[in-house]
N, C-alpha and C positions, 0 to 999 in steps of 0.2 A: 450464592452469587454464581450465577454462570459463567463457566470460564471463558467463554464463544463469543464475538459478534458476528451474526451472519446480514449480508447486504446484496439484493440482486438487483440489476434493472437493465434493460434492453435497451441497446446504442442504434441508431439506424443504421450503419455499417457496417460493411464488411469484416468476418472476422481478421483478416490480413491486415486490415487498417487500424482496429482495435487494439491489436498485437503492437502494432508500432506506438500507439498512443501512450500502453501502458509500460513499455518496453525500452523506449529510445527517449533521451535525457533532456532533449530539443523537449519534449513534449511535454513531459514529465514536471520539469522544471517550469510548467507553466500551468498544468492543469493542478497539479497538485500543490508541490513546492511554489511557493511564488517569486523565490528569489535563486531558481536554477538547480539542476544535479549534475550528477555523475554515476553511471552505469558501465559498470564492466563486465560485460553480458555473458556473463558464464558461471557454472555450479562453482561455489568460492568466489567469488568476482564480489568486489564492493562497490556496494553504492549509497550515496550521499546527496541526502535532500537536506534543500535550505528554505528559510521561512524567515522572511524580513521580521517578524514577529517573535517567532519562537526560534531562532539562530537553525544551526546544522544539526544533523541527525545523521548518525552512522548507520550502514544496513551492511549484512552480507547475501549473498543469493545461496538460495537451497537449491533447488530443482528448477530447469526446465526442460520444458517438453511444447515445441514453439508450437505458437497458434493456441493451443489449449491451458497450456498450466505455467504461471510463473509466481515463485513464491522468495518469498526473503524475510530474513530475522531481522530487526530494529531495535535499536537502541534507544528513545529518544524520553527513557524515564531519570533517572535522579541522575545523570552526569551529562545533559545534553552537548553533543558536539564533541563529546571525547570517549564514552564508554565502546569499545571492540562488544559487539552483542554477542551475547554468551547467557549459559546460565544464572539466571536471577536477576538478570537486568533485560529480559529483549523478550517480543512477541514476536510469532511468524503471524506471516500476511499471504495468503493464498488469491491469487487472481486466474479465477476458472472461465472458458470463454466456451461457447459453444452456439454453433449456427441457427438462427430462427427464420419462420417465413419473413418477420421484420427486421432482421438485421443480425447483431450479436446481444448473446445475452451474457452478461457477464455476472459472475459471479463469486464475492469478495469474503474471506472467513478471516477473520481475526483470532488466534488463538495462544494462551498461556499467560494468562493474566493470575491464574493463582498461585504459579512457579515464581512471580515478581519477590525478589527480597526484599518486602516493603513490609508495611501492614495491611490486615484485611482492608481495611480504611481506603488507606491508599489505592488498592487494588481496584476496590468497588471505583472509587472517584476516576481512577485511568480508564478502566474498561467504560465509562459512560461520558465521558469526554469522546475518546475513540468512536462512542457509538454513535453519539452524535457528530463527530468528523464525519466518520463514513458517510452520512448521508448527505453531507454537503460537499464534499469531496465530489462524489460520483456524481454530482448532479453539476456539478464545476464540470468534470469529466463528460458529460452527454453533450453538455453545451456548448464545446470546445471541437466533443467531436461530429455534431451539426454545425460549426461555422467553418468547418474544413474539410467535409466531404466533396 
């Protein structure tokens, strides 16, 4: 099983705008979450997406490096809504951006799906749910950010 989801696609906008989209919880909490977050925009800083479906999910933030790189750990496998992401329970999620003749191209990596203290089982079933997220995610994400350019 590949530990990895990789996901790319080119936004018509600016990468200044893309940065907000993926970055500030107004947005967030809509293109993504669909029932709101919370982003404390800083390395340790938490943040928390919710899903009228599948309840809350805890994140912490890794790295940033604005404009280009914003990454965060998640928790949203066996204890949704209450596991602090850590060891054996959380994936990081990397949101890589960079400027094209047509816009931003963004580009999303999922990784540590084989770290999960679950079973392979389990692992394989997360990481392809996730993969199939990603794609409908990001395309929620293009379409949100063409109706607010």
């Amino acid at each position: 099983m590949s530990d990895t989801i990789e996901r790319e696609i080119t936004i018509a906008a600016p990468v200044e705008r893309v940065w907000e989209l993926i970055t500030r919880p107004e947005h967030v909490g809509t293109w993504f979450g669909d029932a709101g977050a919370e982003i404390d925009l800083r390395p340790g800083g938490a943040i928390t997406l919710r899903w009228e479906e599948y309840g809350t999910v805890q994140g912490r933030i890794e790295r940033i490096e604005p404009m280009t790189l914003f990454s965060y750990r998640w928790a949203p496998f066996d204890d949704p809504g209450r596991a602090e992401p850590g060891e054996g329970n959380s994936t990081l999620i990397e949101f890589m951006l960079s400027e094209t003749g047509d816009g931003t191209r963004l580009r999303v990596i999922e990784s540590g799906f084989s770290t999960l203290a679950t079973t392979s089982e389990r692992q394989r079933d997360l990481r392809q749910g996730n993969f199939d997220g990603w794609k409908q995610e990001l395309g929620e994400l293009a379409d949100y950010a063409h109706a607010r350019v």
